[in-house]
MIGU-667071 format. One record per residue (C-alpha): z, y, x. Coordinates in pm, whole numbers, plus 32768, in hexadecimal, padded with zeros to 4 digits. Layout:
# MIGU-667071
ZYX;...
This chain:
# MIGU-667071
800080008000;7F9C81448076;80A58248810B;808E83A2808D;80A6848E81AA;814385B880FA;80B586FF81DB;7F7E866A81F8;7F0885ED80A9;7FA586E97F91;7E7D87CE7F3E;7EA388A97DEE;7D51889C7D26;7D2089F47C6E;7BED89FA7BAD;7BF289697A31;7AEE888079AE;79EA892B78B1;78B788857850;78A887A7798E;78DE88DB7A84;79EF896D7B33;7A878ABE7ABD;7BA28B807B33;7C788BED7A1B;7C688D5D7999;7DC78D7E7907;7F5C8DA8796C;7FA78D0E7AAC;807E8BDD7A89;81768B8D7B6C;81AF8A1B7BAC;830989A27C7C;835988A27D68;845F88147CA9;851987597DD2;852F88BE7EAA;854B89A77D93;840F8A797E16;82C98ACA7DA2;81E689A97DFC;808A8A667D61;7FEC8B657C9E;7EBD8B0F7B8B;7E488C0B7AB2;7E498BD87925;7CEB8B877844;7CB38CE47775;7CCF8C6C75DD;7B348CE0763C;7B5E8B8F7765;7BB88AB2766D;7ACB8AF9755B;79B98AAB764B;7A60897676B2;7A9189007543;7934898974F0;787F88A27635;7926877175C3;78D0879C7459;775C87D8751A;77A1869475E1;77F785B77499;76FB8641738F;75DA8696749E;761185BF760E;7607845B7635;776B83DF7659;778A835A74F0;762C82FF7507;764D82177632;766B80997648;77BB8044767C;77797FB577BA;76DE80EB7820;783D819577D9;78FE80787895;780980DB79D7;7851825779A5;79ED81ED7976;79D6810A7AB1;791F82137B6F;7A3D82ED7B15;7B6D81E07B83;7A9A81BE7CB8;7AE283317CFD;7C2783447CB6;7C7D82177D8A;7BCA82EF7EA1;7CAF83E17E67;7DDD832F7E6B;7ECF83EA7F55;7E3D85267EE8;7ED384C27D85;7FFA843D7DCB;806F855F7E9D;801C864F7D9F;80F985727CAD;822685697D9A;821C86E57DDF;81FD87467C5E;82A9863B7BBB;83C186127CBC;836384617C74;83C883D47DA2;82AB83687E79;82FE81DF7E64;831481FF7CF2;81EF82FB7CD9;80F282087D75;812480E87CA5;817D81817B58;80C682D17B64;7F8282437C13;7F5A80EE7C14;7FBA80A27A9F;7EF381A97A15;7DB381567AE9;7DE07FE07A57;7DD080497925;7CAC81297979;7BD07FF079ED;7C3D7F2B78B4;7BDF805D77C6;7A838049787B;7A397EDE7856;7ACD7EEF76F0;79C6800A7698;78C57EDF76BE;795A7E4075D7;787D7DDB747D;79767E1F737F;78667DE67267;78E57D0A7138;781C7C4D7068;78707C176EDC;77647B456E87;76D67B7A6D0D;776A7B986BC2;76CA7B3F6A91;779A7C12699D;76BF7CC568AC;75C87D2E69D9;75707C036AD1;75B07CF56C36;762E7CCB6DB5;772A7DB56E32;77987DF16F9C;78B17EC67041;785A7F757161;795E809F7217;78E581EE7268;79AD82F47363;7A4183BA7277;7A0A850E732D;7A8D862373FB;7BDD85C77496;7D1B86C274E2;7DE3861875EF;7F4D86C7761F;800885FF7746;816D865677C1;81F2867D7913;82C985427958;81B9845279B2;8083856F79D6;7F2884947A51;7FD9836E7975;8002842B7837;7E9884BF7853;7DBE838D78C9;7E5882CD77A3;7DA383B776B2;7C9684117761;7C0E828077C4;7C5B820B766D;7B9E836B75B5;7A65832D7693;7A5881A67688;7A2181C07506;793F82CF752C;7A0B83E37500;79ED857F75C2;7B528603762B;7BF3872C765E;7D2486FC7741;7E2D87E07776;7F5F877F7887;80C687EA7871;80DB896F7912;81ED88B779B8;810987987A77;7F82883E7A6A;7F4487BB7BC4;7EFE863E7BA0;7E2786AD7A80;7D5387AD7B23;7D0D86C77C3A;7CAE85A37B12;7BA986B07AB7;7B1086F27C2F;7AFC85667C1E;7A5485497AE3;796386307B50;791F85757CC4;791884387BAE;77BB850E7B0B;784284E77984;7745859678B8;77AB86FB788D;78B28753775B;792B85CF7767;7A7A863B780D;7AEB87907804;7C4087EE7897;7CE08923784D;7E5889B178CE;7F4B8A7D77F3;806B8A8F772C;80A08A8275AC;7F7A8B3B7546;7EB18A3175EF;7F2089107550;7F5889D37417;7DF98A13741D;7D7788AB746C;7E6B882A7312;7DAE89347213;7C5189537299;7B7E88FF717C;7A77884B72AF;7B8F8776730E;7B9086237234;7CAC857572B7;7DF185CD73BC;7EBA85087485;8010859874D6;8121851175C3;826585C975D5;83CB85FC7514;83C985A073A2;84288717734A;82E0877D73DC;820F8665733C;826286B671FB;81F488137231;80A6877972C7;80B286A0717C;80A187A770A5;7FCB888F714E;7EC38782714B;7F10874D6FBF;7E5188AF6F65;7D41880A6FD5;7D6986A56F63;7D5A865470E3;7DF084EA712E;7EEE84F17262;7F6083D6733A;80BB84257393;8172839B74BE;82C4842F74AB;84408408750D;852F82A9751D;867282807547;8657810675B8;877080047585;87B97F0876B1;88537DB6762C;89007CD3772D;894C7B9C7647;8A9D7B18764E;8AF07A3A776D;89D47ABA7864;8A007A9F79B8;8A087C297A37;8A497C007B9D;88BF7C0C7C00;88747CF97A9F;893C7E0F7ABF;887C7ED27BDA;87327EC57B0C;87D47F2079DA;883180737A87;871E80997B3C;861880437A28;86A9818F796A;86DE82617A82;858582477B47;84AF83B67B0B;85FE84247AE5;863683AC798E;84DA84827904;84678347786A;8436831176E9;846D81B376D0;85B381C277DD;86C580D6776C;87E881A4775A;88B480F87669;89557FD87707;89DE7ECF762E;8AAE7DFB76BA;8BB57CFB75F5;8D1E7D3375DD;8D707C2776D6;8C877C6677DA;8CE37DE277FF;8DD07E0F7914;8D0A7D1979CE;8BC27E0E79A1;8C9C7F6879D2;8D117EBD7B47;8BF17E697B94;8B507F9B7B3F;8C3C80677C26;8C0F7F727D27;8A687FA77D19;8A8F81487CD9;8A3B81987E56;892D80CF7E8A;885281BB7D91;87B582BB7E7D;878A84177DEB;86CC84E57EE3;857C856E7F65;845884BA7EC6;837F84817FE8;848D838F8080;841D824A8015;858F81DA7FCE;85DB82E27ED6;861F82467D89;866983877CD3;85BD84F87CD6;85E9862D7C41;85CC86AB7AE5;848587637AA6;854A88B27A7E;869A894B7A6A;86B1899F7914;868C882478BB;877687C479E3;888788B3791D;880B87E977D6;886986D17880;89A4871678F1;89EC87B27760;89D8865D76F4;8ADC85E37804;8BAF86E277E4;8B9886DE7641;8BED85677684;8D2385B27751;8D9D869A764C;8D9285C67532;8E5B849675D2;8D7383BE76B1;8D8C83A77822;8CBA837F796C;8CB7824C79F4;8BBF829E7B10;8AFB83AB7B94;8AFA850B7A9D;8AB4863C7B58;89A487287C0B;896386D67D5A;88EF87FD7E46;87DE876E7F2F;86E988357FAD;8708893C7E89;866888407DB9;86A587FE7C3E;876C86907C8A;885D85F47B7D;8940849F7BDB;88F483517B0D;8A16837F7A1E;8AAD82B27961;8B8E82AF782D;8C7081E37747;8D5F8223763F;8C5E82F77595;8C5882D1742B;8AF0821673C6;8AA9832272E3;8AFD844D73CA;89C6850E743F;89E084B67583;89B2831E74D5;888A83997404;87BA849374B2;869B84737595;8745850B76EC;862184E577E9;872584D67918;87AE83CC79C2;88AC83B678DE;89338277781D;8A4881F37749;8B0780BD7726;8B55805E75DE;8BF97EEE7585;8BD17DF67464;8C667CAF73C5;8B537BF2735D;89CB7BED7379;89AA7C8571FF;8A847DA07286;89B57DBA73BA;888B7DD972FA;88FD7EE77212;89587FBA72FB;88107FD4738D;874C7FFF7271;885C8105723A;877C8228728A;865982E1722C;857C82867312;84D58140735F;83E28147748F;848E80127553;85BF7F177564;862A7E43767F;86D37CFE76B1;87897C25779B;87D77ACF7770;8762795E772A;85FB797076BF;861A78D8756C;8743799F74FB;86787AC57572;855B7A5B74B5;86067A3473A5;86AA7B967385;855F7C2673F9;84BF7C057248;85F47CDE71FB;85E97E0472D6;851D7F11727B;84557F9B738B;82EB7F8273C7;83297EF17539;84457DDE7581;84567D4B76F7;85247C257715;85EB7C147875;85147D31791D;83C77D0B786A;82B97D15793A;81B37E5979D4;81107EFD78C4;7FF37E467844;7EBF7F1F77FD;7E4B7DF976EF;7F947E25762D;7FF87F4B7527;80E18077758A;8186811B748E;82C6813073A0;837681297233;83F482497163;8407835C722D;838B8316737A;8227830F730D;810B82E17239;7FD3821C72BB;7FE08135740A;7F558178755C;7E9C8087765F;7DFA7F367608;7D157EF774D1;7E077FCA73FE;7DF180E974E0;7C6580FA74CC;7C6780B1734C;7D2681CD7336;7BD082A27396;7B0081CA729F;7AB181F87160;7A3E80EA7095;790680DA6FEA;78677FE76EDF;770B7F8C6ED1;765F7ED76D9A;75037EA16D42;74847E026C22;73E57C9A6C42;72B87CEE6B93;72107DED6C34;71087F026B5E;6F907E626B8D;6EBC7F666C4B;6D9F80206B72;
């Protein structure tokens, strides 16, 4: 695996992606930080509201005029390879833009910011091949006739990412939009442009037709912009659940459908009577890695009544061996937050937690390094299961430990919230598989799951989403379905 030499490799790509060129914004400058130094890392001027009509306006060229939707679909899977083939080629480049934007640390950044998403790249490009063409046969009611059902891109895409997992977040959209046939409009976080400005200078080196993949920087008035567009068809939003429904119901003026990837608040179950000795360094460091900015982090531990001094010794025991540091040392477990706002958010949580009765096992304050925005791997029992620190999505490195009797108990207390993007659990396989039916959470990994599968669906219950991401599901989602019937008998010519 590649090393990324930090000095040599970070290079800040400026110009936004308009109708397959290269432009330098015209509006506000926007300052970007280096979250691990507390400094300014980069400067990128803002798309004008003038930028991103034009960008809107060349993909709605691209989709009703230019040959993407037109294609074969293994003509698209070429174009999509070509375009995985660049960003391999650019590897380090990525990957130190990443670390110095995101604060991910560089061991972390290269498998889950890069590698994972390029995966799923290549499989979006050999799934855009794919003949999804069903056959009906005929029906004799009334009319003898033969129908088919064939998808069709449905259109202009809006593609709002956010700034935990920045070239991850994006590629998702953007390889599953184009493999069905689809023209996007991308927008980054104003927090993490970088990763996505460079995905732009690649697509262009990858020769997309022009207006295919436009990429624009800015704040709200970007992405309020791509939601009520009346040339955008269809968004795909990833962020907090109090943003997506305002993304929801922008897009409803319009009758726009979304696909929403939003918050979790992901229970951990370690069945009664597992052994913990070898489980519970994962468990901390599976909720803890990006520094806890992680939708589907498991940071409600359930453990069972018996088992819980055992798990709060060992706990203690494993605390120093979690690294929080500088992300380009390849040991570093844990980062900084992406700003210090949210690193005081953070700490509210813990400190609201305190107040109300519960107490830190582990880990719970700032740490000054570097005049970065770092946070320890907290964690916290004797918190009340209904207290907010229990119920809402903290995206820190923060978790709590809450005990139960019995499995039933176990699994009402993590369906106990409102979201439902993921649930974990630890123990003999066919318990686990048994208690697996009752959770309810679009993703359940039984004792650590596996790498993220770019053939299987992402997404959650109630509110952590509407719509799936990745695999079949995630390209269906940019297809609309169409029927086609003709009559057996067919008019005689004159």
């Amino acid at each position: 695996m590649t090393v990324v030499n930090r000095p040599a490799q970070l290079r800040l790509v400026q110009e936004q992606t308009i109708d397959g060129r290269g432009v330098a914004g015209d509006g506000a400058p926007l300052e970007v930080w280096n979250p691990a130094t507390g400094r300014v890392l980069g400067v990128v001027a803002e798309a004008t509201p003038r930028q991103v009509e034009e960008a809107i306006a060349a993909a709605r060229r691209a989709f009703d005029e230019g040959p993407w939707p037109r294609m074969k679909g293994a003509e698209r899977a070429a174009a999509l390879h070509r375009l995985a083939d660049e960003l391999e080629n650019r590897r380090d480049e990525m990957v130190a833009a990443i670390v110095s934007e995101a604060g991910t640390p560089v061991s972390t950044s290269e498998v889950l910011q890069f590698d994972t998403p390029l995966r799923i790249l290549r499989w979006n490009a050999d799934a855009a091949a794919k003949d999804r063409v069903e056959q009906l046969g005929p029906d004799f009611e009334i009319l003898p006739s033969v129908s088919y059902i064939d998808y069709r891109p449905v259109g202009v895409v809006g593609a709002i990412a956010a700034y935990n997992y920045p070239l991850h977040l994006v590629l998702l959209k953007i390889g599953a939009a184009l493999a069905a046939g689809c023209t996007v409009v991308a927008t980054p976080s104003p927090r993490t442009p970088f990763a996505t400005l460079l995905l732009g200078e690649i697509a262009r080196a990858a020769d997309l037709p022009p207006g295919v993949l436009n990429i624009v920087v800015g704040g709200l008035d970007v992405s309020r912009t791509l939601t009520t567009h009346p040339l955008i068809d269809k968004v795909s939003f990833t962020g907090s659940a109090e943003v997506g429904r305002r993304v929801m119901s922008q897009a409803a003026d319009s009758l726009k459908d979304v696909v929403l990837e939003l918050g979790g608040k992901s229970a951990n179950i370690i069945l009664p009577g597992t052994d913990l000795t070898t489980l519970v360094a994962p468990i901390h460091m599976r909720y803890s890695r990006n520094a806890g900015q992680g939708c589907a982090s498991p940071t409600r531990l359930l453990v069972h009544e018996s088992q819980m001094e055992e798990f709060q010794a060992l706990s203690r025991d494993m605390w120093p061996t979690m690294k929080v540091g500088d992300p380009w040392e390849r040991d570093t477990l844990v980062g900084p937050l992406i700003r210090p706002e949210h690193r005081d958010r953070v700490a509210s949580f813990v400190d609201g937690a305190i107040e109300q009765g519960g107490s830190v096992l582990a880990g719970g304050t700032r740490l000054d390094i570097n005049g970065g925005w770092f946070f320890e791997p907290t964690l916290l029992t004797g918190v009340n299961p209904r207290s907010p620190v229990a119920q809402e999505e903290i995206f820190g490195p923060v978790a709590v430990l809450l005990s139960y009797k019995d499995v039933d108990e176990a699994v009402r207390l993590a369906n106990d919230v409102r979201y439902g993007l993921a649930a974990y659990i630890l123990g003999p396989l066919q318990d686990a598989l048994r208690v697996a039916p009752r959770l309810q959470a679009g993703i359940v990994q039984i004792n650590g799951g596996g790498s993220l599968r770019p053939d299987a669906p992402y997404g959650g219950f109630k509110a952590s989403g509407i719509g799936r991401e990745i695999g079949e599901a995630g390209i269906r989602e940019y297809l609309e379905p169409q029927h086609v019937q003709f009559a057996m008998t067919q008019p005689s010519r004159v």
